[in-house]
LOLUMZA-696894 format. One line per 2 residues: number of its first residue (from 1); for each residue x, y, z of N, C-alpha, C. Coordinates in Angstrom, 2 decimals, decimal comma. Layout:
BEGIN
NUM) X:Y:Z:X:Y:Z:X:Y:Z  ...
***
This chain:
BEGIN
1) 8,02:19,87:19,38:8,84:20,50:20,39:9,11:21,95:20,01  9,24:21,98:18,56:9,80:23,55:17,99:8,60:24,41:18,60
3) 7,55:23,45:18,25:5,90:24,40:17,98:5,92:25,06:19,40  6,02:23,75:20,26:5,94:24,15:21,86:6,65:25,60:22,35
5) 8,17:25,35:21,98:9,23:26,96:22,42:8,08:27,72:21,76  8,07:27,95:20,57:7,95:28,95:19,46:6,17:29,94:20,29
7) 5,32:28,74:21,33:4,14:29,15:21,94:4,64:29,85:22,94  5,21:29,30:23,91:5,77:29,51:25,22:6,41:31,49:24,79
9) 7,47:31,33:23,97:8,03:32,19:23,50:7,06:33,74:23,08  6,17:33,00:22,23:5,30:34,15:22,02:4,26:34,67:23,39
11) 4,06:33,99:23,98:3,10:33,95:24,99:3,63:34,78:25,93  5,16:34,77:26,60:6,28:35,61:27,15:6,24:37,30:26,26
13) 6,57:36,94:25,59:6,37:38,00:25,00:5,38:38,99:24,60  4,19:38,23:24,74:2,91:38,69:24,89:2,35:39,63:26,35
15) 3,04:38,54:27,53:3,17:38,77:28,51:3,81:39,96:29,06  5,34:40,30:28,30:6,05:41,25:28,59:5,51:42,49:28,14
17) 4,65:42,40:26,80:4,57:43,51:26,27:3,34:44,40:27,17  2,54:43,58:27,82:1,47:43,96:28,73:2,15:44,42:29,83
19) 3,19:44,04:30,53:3,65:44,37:31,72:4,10:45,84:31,56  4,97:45,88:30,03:5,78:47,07:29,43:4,77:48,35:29,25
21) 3,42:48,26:29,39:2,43:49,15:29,19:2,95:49,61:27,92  3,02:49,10:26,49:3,20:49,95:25,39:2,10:50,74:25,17
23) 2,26:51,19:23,79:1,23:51,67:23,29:0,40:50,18:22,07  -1,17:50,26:22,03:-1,51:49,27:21,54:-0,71:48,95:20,22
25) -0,17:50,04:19,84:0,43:49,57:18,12:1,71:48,54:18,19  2,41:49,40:19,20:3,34:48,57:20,09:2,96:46,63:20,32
27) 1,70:46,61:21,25:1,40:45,26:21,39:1,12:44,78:20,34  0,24:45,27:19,35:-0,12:44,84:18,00:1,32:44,36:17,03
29) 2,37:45,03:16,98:3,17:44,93:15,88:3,97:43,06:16,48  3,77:43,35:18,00:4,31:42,41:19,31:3,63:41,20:18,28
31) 2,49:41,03:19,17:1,73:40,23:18,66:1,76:39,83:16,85  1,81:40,32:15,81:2,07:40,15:14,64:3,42:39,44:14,72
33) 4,32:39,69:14,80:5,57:39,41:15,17:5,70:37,96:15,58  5,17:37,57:16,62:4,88:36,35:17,41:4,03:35,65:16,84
35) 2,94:35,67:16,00:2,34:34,89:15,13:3,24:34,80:13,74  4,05:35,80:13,74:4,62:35,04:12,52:6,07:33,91:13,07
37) 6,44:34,38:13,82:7,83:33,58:14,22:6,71:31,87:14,35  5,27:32,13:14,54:4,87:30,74:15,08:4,28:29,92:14,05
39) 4,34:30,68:12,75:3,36:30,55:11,44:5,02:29,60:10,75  5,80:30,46:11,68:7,44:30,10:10,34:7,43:28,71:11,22
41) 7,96:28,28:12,18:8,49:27,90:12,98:6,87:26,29:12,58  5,89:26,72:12,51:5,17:25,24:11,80:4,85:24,60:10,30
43) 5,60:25,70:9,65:5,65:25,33:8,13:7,22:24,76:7,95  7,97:25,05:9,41:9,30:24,39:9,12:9,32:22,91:9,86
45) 8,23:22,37:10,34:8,06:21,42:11,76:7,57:20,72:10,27  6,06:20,96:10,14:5,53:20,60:8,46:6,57:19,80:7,80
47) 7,44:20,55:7,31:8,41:20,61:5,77:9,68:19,48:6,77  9,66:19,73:7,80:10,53:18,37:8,35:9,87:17,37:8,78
49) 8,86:17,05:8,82:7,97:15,62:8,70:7,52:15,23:7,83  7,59:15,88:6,87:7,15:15,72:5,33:8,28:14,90:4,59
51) 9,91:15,57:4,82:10,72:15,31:4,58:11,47:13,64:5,18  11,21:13,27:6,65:11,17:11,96:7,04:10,61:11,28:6,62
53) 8,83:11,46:6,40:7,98:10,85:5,23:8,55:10,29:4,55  9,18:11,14:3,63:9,42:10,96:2,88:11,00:9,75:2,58
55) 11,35:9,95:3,55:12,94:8,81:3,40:12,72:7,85:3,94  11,62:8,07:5,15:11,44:6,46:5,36:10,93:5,52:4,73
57) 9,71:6,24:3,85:9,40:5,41:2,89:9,87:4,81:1,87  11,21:5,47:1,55:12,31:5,07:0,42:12,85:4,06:0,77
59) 13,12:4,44:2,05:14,22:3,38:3,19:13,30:1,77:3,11  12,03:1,90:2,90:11,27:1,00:2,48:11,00:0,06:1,63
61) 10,92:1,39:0,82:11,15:0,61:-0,63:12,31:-0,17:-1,51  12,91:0,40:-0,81:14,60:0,11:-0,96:14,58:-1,49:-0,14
63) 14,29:-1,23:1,21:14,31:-3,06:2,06:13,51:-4,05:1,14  12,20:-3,38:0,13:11,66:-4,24:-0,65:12,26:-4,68:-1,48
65) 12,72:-3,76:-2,06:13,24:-4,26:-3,55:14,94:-5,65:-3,05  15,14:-4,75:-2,22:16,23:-5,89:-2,15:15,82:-7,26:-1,39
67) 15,28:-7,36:-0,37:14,36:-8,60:-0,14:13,69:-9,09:-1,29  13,36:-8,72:-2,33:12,64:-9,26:-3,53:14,11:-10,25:-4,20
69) 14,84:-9,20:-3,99:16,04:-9,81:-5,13:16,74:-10,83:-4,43  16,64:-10,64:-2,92:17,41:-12,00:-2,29:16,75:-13,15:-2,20
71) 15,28:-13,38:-2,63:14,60:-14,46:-2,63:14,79:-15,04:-4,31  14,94:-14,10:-5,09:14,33:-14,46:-5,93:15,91:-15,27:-6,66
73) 17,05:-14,59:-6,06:18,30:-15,07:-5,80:18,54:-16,42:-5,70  17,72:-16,63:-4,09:17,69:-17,76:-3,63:17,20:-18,84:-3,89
75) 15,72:-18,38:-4,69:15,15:-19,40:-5,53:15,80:-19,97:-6,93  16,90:-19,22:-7,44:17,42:-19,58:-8,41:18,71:-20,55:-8,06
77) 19,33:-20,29:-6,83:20,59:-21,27:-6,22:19,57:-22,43:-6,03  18,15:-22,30:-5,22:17,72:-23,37:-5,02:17,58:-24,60:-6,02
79) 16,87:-23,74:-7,11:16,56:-24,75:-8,37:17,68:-25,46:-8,86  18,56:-24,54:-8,88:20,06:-24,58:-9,83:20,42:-26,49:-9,05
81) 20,83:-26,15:-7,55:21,01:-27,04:-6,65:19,76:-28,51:-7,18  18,94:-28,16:-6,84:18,04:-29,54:-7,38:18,64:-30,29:-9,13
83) 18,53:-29,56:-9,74:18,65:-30,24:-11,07:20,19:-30,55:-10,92  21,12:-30,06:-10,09:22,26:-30,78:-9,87:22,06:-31,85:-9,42
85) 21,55:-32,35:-8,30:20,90:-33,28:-7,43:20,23:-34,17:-8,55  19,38:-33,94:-8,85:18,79:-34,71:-10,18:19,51:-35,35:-11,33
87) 20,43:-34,67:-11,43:21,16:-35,52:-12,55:22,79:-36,13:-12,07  22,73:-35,64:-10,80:23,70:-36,52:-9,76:23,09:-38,17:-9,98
89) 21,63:-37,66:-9,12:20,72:-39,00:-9,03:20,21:-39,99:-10,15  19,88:-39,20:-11,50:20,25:-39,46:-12,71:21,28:-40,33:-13,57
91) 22,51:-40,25:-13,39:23,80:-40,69:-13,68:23,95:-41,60:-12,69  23,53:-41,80:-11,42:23,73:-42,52:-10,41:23,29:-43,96:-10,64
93) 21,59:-43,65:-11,16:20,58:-44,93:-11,39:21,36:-45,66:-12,48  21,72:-44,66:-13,77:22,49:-45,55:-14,96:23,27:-46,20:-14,73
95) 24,34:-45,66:-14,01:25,22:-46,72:-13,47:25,28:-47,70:-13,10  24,51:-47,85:-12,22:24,08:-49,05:-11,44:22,91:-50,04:-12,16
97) 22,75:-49,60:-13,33:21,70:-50,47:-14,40:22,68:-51,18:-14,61  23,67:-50,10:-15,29:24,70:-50,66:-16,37:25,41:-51,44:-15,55
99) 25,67:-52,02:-14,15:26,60:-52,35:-13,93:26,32:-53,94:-13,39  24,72:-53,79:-13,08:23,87:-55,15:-12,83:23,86:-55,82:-13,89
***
């Protein structure tokens, strides 16, 4: 969108300077001028998509790592839970040996 003004903009101005009948040094300095506002204006478009790049991918890595840790969480309540279960079921059978 920046890139877009920053064309439009120079292009106007390109425009004006022709209408203005300068002198060519005049249009020339115009023109220099307008390629640079359009040179700045895409190394700053650049350096802010570079910069999203860059966090979303964190934002990423970050959902990984913690999805890693909530499974790996979960697999440990899971187990934990069974060998409770197991020696619930465990103590359960003895009992009932011992009691036949």
């Amino acid at each position: 969108m920046k890139t877009r003004t920053t064309m439009i903009i120079a292009v106007a101005v390109m425009a004006l300077a022709a209408c203005n009948k300068k002198s060519p040094a005049e249009n020339q300095a115009s023109s220099v001028e307008a390629n640079a506002e359009n040179a700045a204006e895409n190394v700053t478009a650049a350096g802010e998509n570079e910069a999203a790049n860059i966090m979303n991918s964190a934002e990423n890595k970050a959902s990984a790592v913690k999805n890693a840790a909530e499974n790996k969480a979960e697999a440990i309540k899971t187990a934990g839970e069974n060998k409770a279960e197991a020696l619930k079921n465990s103590s359960s059978n003895t009992s009932e040996k011992k009691s036949k």
